[in-house]
C-alpha positions as CSV (number, residue, x, y, z in Angstrom):
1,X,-14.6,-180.9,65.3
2,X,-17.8,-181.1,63.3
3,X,-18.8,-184.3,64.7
4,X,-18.8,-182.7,68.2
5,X,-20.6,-180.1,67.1
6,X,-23.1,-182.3,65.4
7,X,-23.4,-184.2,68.9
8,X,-24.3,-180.9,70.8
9,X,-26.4,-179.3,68.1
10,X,-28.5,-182.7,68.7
11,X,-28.5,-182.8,71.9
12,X,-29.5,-179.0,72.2
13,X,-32.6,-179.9,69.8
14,X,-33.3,-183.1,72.1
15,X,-33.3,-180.6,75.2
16,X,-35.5,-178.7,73.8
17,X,-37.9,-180.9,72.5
18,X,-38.0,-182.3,76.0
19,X,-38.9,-179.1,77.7
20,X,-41.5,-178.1,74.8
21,X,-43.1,-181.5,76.1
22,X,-42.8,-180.9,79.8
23,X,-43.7,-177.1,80.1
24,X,-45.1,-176.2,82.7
25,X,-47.2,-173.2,83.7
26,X,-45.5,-170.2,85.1
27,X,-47.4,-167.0,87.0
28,X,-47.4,-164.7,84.2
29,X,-49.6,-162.0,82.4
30,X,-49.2,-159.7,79.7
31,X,-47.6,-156.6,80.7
32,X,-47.1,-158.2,84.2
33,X,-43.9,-160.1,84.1
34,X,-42.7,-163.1,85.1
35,X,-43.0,-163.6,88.4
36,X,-41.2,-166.7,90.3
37,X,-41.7,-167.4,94.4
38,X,-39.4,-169.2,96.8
39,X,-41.4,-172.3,98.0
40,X,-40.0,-171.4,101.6
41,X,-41.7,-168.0,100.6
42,X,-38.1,-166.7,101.9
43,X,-37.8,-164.4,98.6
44,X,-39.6,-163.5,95.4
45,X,-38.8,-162.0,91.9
46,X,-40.7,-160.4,88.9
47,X,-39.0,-160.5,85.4
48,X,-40.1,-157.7,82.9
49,X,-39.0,-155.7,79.9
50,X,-39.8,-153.5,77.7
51,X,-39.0,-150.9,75.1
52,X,-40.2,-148.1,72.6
53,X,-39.6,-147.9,69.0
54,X,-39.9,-144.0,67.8
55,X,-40.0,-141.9,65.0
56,X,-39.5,-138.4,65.0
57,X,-39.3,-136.0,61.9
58,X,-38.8,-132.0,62.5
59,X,-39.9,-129.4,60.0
60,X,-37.6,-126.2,60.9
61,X,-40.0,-123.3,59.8
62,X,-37.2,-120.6,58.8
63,X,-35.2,-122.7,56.7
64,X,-37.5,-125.4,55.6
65,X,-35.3,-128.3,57.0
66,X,-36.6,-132.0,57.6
67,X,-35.5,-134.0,59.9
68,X,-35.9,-137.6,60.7
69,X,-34.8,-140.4,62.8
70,X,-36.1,-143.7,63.4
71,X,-34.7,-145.3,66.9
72,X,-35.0,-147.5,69.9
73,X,-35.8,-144.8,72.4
74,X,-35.8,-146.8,75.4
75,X,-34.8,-150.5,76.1
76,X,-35.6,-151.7,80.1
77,X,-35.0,-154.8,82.0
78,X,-36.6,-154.7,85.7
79,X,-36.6,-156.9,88.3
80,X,-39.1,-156.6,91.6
81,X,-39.8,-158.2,94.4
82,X,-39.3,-159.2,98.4
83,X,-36.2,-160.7,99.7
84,X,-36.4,-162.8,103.0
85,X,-40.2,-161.0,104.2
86,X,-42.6,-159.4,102.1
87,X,-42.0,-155.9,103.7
88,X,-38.3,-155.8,102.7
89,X,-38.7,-155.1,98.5
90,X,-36.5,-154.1,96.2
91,X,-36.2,-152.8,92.7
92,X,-33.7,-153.5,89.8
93,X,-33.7,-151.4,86.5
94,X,-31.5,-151.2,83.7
95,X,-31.9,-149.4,80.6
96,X,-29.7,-150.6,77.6
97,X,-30.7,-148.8,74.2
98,X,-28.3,-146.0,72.9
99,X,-30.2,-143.2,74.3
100,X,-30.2,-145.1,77.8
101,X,-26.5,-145.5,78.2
102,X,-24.8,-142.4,76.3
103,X,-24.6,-140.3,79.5
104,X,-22.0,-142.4,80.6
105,X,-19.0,-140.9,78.3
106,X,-18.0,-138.6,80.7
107,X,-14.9,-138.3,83.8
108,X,-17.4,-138.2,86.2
109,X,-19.1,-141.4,85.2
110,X,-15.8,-143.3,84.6
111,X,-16.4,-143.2,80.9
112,X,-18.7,-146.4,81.0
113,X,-22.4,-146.7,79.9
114,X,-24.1,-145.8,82.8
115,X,-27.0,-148.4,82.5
116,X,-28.3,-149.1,86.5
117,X,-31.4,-146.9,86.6
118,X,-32.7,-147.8,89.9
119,X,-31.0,-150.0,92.5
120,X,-33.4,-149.6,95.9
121,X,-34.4,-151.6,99.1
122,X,-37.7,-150.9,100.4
123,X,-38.1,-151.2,104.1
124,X,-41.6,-151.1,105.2
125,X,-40.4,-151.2,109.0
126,X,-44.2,-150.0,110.6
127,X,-47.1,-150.0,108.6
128,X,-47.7,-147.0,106.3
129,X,-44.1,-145.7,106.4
130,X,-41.0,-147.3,104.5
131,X,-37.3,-146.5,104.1
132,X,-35.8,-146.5,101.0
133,X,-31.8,-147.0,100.2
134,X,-30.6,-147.1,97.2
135,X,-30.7,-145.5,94.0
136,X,-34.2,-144.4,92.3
137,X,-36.3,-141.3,91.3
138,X,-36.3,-138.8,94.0
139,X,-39.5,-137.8,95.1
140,X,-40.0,-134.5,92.7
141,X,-42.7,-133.3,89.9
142,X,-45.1,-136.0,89.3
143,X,-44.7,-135.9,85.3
144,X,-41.3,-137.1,86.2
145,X,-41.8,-139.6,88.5
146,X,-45.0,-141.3,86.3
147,X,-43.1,-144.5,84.6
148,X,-42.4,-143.5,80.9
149,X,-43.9,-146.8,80.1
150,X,-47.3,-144.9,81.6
151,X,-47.3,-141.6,79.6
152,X,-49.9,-139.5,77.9
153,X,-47.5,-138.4,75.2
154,X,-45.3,-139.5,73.4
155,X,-42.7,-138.2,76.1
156,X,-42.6,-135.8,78.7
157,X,-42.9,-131.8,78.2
158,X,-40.4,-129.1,78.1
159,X,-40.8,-128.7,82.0
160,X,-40.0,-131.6,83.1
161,X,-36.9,-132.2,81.0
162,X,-35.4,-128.5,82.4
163,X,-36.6,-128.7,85.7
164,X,-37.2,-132.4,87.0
165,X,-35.2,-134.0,89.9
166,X,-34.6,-137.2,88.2
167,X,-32.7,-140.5,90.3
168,X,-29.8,-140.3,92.6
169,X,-28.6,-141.9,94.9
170,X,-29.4,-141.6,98.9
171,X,-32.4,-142.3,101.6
172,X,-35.7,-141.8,101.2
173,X,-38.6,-142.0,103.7
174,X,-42.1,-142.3,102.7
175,X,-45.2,-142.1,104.1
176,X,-49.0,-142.7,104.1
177,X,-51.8,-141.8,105.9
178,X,-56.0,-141.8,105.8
179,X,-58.5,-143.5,104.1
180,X,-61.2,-141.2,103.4
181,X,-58.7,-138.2,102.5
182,X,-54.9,-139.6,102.3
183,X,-52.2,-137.9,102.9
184,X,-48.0,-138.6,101.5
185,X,-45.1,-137.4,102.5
186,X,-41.3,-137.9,101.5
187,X,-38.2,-136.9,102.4
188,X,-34.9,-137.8,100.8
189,X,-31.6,-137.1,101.2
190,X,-29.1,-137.5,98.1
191,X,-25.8,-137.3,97.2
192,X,-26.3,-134.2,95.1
193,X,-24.9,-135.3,91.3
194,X,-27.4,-137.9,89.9
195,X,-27.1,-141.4,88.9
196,X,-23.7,-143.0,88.3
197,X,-21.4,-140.7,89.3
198,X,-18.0,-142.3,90.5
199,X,-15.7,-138.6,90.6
200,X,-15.2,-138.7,94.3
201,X,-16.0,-134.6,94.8
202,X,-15.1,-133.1,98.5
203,X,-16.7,-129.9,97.8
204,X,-20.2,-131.1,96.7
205,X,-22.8,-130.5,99.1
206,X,-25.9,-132.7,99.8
207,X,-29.1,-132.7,97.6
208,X,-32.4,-132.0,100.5
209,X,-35.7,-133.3,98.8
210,X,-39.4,-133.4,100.4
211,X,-42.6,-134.0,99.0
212,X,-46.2,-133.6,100.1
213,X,-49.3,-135.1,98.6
214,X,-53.1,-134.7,99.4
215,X,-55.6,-136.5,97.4
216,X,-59.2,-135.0,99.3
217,X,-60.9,-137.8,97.5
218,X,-59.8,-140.7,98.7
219,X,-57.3,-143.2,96.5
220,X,-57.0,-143.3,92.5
221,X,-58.2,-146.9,91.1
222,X,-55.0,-149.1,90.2
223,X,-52.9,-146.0,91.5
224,X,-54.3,-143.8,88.4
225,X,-52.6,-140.6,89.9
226,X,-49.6,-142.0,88.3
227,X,-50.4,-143.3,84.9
228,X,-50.6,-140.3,82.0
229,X,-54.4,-141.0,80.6
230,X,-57.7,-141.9,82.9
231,X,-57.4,-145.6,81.0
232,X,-58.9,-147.0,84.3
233,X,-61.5,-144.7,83.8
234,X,-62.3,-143.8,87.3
235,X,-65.7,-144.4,88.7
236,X,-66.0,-141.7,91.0
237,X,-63.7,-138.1,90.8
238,X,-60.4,-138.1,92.1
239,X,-57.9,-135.7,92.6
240,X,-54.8,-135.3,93.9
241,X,-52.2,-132.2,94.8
242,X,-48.8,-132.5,95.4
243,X,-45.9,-130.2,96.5
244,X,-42.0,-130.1,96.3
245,X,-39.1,-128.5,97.2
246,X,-35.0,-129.0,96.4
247,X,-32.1,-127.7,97.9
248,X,-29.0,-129.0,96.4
249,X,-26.2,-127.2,98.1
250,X,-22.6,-126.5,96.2
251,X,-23.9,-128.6,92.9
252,X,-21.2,-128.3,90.5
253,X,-24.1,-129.6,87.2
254,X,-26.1,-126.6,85.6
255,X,-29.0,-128.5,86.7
256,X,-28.6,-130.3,90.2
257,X,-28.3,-133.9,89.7
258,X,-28.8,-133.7,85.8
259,X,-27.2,-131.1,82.4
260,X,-23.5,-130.6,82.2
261,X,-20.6,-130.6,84.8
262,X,-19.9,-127.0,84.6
263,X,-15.9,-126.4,84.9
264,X,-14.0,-123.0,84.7
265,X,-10.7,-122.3,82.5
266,X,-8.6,-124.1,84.9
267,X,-11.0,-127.2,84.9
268,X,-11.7,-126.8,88.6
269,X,-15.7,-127.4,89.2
270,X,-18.1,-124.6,89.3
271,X,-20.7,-124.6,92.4
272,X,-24.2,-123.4,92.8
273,X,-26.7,-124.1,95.4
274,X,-30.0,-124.6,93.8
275,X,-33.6,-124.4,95.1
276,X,-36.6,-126.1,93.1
277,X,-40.4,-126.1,93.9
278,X,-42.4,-128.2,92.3
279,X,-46.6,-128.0,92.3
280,X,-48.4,-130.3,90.5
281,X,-51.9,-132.1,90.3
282,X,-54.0,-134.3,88.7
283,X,-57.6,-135.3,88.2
284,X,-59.4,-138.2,87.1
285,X,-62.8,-138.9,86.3
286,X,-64.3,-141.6,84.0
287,X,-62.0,-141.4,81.4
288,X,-61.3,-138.0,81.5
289,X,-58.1,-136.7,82.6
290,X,-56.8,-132.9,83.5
291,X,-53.0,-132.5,85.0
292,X,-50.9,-129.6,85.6
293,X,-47.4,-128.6,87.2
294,X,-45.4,-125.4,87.8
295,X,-41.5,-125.4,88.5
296,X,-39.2,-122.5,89.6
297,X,-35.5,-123.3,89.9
298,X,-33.4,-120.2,91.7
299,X,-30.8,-119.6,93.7
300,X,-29.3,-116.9,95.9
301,X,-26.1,-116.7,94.0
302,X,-27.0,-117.2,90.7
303,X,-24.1,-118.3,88.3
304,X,-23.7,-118.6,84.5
305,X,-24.3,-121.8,83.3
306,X,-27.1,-122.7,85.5
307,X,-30.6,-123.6,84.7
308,X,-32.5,-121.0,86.8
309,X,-36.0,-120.5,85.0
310,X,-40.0,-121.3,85.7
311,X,-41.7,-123.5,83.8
312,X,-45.5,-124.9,83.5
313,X,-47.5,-127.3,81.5
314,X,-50.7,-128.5,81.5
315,X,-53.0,-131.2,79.9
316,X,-56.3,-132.2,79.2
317,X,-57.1,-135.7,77.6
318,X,-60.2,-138.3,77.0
319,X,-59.9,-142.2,76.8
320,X,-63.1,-143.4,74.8
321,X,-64.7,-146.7,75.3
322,X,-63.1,-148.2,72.3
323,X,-59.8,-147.1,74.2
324,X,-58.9,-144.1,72.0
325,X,-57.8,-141.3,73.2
326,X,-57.1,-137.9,72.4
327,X,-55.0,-134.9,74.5
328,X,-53.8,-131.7,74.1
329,X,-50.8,-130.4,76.2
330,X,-49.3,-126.2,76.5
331,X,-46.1,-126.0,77.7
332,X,-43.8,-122.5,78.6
333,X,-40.6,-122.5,79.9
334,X,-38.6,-118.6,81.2
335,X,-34.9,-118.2,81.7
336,X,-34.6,-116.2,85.3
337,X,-31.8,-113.7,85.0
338,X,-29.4,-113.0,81.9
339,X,-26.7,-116.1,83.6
340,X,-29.5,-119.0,82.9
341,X,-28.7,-121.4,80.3
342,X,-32.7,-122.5,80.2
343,X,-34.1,-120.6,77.0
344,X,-37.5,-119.4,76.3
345,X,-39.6,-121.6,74.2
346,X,-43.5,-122.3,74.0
347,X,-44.7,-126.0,73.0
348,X,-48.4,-126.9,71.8
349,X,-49.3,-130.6,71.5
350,X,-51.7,-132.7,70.2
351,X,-51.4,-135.9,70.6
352,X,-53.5,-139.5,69.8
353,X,-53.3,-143.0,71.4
354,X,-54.3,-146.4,71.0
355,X,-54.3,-148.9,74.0
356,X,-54.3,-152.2,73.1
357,X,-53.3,-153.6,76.2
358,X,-53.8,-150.2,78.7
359,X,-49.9,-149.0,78.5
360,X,-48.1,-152.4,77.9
361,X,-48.6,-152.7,74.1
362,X,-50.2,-148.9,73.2
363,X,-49.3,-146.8,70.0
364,X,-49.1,-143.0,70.6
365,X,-48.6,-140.4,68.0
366,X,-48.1,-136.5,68.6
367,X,-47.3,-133.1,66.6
368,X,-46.2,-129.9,68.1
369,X,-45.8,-126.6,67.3
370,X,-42.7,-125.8,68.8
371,X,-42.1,-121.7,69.9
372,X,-38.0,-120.8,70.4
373,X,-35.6,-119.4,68.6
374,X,-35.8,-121.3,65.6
375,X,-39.4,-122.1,65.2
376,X,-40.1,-125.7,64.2
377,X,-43.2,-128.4,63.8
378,X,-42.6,-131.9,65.0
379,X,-44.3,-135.4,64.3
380,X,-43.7,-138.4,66.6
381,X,-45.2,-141.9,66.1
382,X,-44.2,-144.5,69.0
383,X,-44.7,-148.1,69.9
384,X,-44.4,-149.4,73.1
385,X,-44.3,-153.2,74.2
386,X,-43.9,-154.2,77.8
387,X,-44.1,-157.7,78.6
């Protein structure tokens, strides 16, 4: 036995040696992936990853409790590319870290970890307009839909984690239009419970999104509108303004496609049919950056357990030459009506950054002062590395 394993652990090291020799160049860059073509040009793929190591301590004011915890907050593989033309693409993501995965202990999700993110072919069947099927982000609040390998912060604020449409799975159609002023629009329709869900549910409704965008100054630089900071520093002003709205009929989860699966004393579901608007935008100007949203999640039946509430944030940051950059971010969420299970709370940030490589190898540090019923500071310090 150990002479065979001798004979393979040479031969591995031979291999190896071999290949170190005979390497050839591959179509790579940081923070771009690893990008491979068909030589019949029938299909292509990108390879990336990426993930974010975070610390977080809280200082609860009342009691004078510290809190820590050091942990992989995210871990993604994604793949990317065409498959037979170059206006059929797709997208692959899977997130694997502890915090990516725990949703799935539940009936509804089988009681796996629920690690597919987004599975989605992109049809771009006329030029300006494409048809996506599959599972991805819906087309909601642009905080949300910004990569969280592209964010200002250290994560995303209070409004988008109680009011945000997150991924399901359904169609999507997407369009744009002009070149001077462009326009977008997006419609989806959704099954109604999020990602992963594998509880066949006769009762559940549909989940109705669409989205409309104006940007009156033409098109960010490297799509800028959806990375956090101005690290492109755009040359000339840009903004742009976007609107949604939700209707996700007979959803039995306090908050559409995402919170708990609300269930009565007899364990039958409880329903609610939930309307969301969205307004956001975003401005950009030579390293200067100024975004802001507003959400309102109602309904006309309203039911304990759900999330009905309002919600806005907004945030004003500067990227200096030697790639600094410093932001500041208020955030206020409302419950609507005594049955909500959204809870007041105020949230002021302040928050630095250091790109090293724009948002592919960055470090980002924030404290907030956070407003609720128990009142508490909190220090984040994050590093993110995306090859």
């Amino acid at each position: 036995m150990r002479g065979v394993f001798t004979i393979v652990f040479f031969s591995v090291c031979l291999f190896y040696s071999e290949y170190v020799q005979a390497q050839i160049p591959i179509d790579a860059s940081w923070g771009k992936g690893i990008r491979v073509e068909a030589k019949d040009s029938s299909f292509s793929l990108k390879l990336g990853l990426r993930f974010q190591t975070l610390y977080e301590g809280e200082k609860y004011l009342e009691s004078g409790n510290w809190n820590e915890q050091l942990l992989i907050r995210r871990y993604r593989l994604k793949f990317d590319g065409y498959a037979f033309k170059p206006n059929i693409k797709y997208k692959m993501e899977l997130g694997i870290s502890n915090r990516d995965t725990r949703s799935g202990g539940v009936d509804e999700i089988g009681h796996t970890a629920n690690i597919v993110l987004d599975a989605v072919v992109k049809w771009e069947f006329t030029p300006g307009v494409e048809l996506w099927v599959g599972q991805t982000k819906l087309p909601g609040n642009r905080e949300r839909v910004v990569s969280s390998q592209n964010m200002q912060f250290v994560d995303r604020s209070l409004v988008n984690s109680r009011f945000n449409l997150d991924r399901d799975i359904g169609f999507q159609l997407r369009a744009v239009q002009g070149s001077g002023v462009v326009f977008r629009e997006a419609f989806a329709i959704s099954m109604g419970e999020g990602r992963g869900v594998v509880v066949d549910n006769p009762d559940n409704g549909r989940q109705y999104t669409t989205r409309f965008e104006v940007l009156p100054m033409g098109l960010f630089k490297s799509k800028g509108d959806y990375v956090g900071a101005d690290i492109e520093r755009q040359p000339s002003p840009k903004l742009a303004i976007g609107v949604t709205y939700d209707y996700n009929k007979n959803t039995p989860r306090s908050r559409g496609n995402l919170g708990s699966f609300l269930m009565d004393t007899d364990n039958n579901f409880i329903y609610s049919d939930l309307s969301t608007w969205l307004i956001d935008a975003v401005f950009k100007y030579q390293g200067l950056s100024w975004n802001a949203e507003y959400a309102h999640r109602s309904s006309s039946d309203e039911v304990a357990g759900f999330g009905y509430g309002k919600g806005f944030v907004t945030a004003l940051g500067y990227v200096f030459k030697s790639n600094y950059e410093i932001a500041g971010r208020y955030t206020t969420v409302e419950p609507i009506g005594v049955n909500s299970s959204i809870g007041a709370a105020e949230e002021y940030t302040l928050g630095f950054s250091k790109y090293i490589v724009g948002h592919s190898l960055k470090i980002q540090s924030d404290v907030s002062y956070m407003d609720t019923t128990n009142d508490y500071i909190r220090f984040r310090v994050q590093m993110e590395l995306a090859l």
